[in-house]
N, C-alpha and C positions, 0 to 999 in steps of 0.2 A: 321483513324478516331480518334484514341488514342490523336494525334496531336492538333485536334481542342478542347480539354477540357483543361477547364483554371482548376488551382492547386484546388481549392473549391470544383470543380463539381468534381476532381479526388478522393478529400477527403471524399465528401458527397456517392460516387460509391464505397469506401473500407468501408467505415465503414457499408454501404449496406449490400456488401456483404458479412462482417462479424457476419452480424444480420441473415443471412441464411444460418450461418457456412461454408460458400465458402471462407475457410483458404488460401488456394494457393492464390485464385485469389486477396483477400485482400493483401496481403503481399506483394506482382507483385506488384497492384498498391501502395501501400506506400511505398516501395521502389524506387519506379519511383518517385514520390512524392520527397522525400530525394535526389532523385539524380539531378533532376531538383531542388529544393528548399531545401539545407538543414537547412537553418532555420527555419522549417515549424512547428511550436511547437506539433502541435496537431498530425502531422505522427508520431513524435517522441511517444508522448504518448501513439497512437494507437498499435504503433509496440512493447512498452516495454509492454502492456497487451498481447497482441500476443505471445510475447515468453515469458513471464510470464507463462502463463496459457495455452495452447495450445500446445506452442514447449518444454516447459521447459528447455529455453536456458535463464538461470540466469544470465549469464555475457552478452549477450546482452541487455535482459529486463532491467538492472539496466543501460545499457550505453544508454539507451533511456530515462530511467525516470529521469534520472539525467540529460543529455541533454535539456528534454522537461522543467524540472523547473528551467534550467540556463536559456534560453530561451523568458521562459514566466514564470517568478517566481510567478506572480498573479493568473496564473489558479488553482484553486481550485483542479479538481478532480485528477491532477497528486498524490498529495504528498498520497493519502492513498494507492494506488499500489506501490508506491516508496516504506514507511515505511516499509508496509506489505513484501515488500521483503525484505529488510535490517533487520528486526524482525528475518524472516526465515533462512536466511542466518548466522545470530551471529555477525551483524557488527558491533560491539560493540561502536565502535568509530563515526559511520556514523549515527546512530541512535538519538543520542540528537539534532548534526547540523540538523536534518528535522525535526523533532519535534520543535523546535524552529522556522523555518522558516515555519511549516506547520499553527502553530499556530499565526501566523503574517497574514495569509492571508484571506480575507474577504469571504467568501462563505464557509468555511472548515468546516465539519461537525467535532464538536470539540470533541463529545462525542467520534467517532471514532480515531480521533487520541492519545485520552486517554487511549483509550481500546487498544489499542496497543501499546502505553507505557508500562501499566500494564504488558501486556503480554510479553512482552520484557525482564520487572524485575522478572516476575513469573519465564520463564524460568533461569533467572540468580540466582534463589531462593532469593531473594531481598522484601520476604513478606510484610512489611512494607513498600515499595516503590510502587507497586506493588497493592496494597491495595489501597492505597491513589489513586493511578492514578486509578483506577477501581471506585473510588466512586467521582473524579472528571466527569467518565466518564458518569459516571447515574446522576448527578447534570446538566448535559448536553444533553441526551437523551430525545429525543422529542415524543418515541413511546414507546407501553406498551410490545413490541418485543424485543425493544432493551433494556431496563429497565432490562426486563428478563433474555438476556443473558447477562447484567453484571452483575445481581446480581449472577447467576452460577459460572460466574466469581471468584466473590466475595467470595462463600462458597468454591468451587474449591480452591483457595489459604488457603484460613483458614482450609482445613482439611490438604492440603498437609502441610504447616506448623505444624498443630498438629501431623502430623503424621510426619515429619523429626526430631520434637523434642523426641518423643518418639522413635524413633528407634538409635537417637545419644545417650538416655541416657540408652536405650538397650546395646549398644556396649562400654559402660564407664563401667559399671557393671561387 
């Protein structure tokens, strides 16, 4: 039966079934998907959320999300599961190329790719970098949700800076 479904209807049947947490059976088909089509941008992105979030298989997730925006470098909603892993990961180096290309593309929620900037520099302790990108990203922010959690953001960096200045001039003393 598998046979008679064109690659669309396969797609439009994983992501289905990923909306009713039927994990296996999503993955069966988007791997069949990939196997028949592996230029299929959008398996590619289904699957690096998959092992994202689900499997937590981080070197595949990223050989998908990285796939799917070689791909289709236009589609919008890859790059913020891309970032958001290359953030978590520490890829220091991989992080500014998508940021750069995330912010070239037309539908990108930009507030979000900011906030993830920030967060990038926060953990890098890069407060002033950090900072900036967090209040690009409320310049950006179109909800009183998100406004909210970067202004956390916001304070979050400013006390952790106050507080790594006071504990470096603890330890000069």
């Amino acid at each position: 039966m598998d046979i008679y479904l064109t690659i669309e209807e396969k797609y439009l049947q994983a992501v289905n079934e990923l909306s009713y947490g039927e994990t296996p059976k999503a993955l069966q088909l988007l791997n069949a998907i990939i196997a028949d089509e592996p230029f299929y941008a959008r398996a590619h992105y289904q699957l690096g959320k998959l092992y994202c979030y689900e499997v937590n298989d981080y070197q595949a997730a990223g050989y998908h999300f990285k796939t799917c925006a070689e791909l289709e470098p236009s589609f919008p909603d890859v790059y913020y599961h891309y970032l958001y892993l290359l953030v978590f990961l520490k890829m220091e180096k991989q992080v500014p190329i998508v940021i750069a290309k995330a912010l070239s593309v037309a539908g990108i929620n930009v507030s979000y790719i900011y906030s993830l900037e920030g967060l990038h520099a926060e953990k890098k302790k890069e407060w002033k970098i950090s900072i900036e990108a967090y209040r690009k990203a409320f310049l950006e922010a179109t909800s009183k949700y998100e406004k909210d959690k970067i202004e956390e953001s916001i304070d979050r960096v400013k006390e952790k800076k106050r507080q790594f200045k006071k504990y470096n001039n603890e330890q000069s003393n």
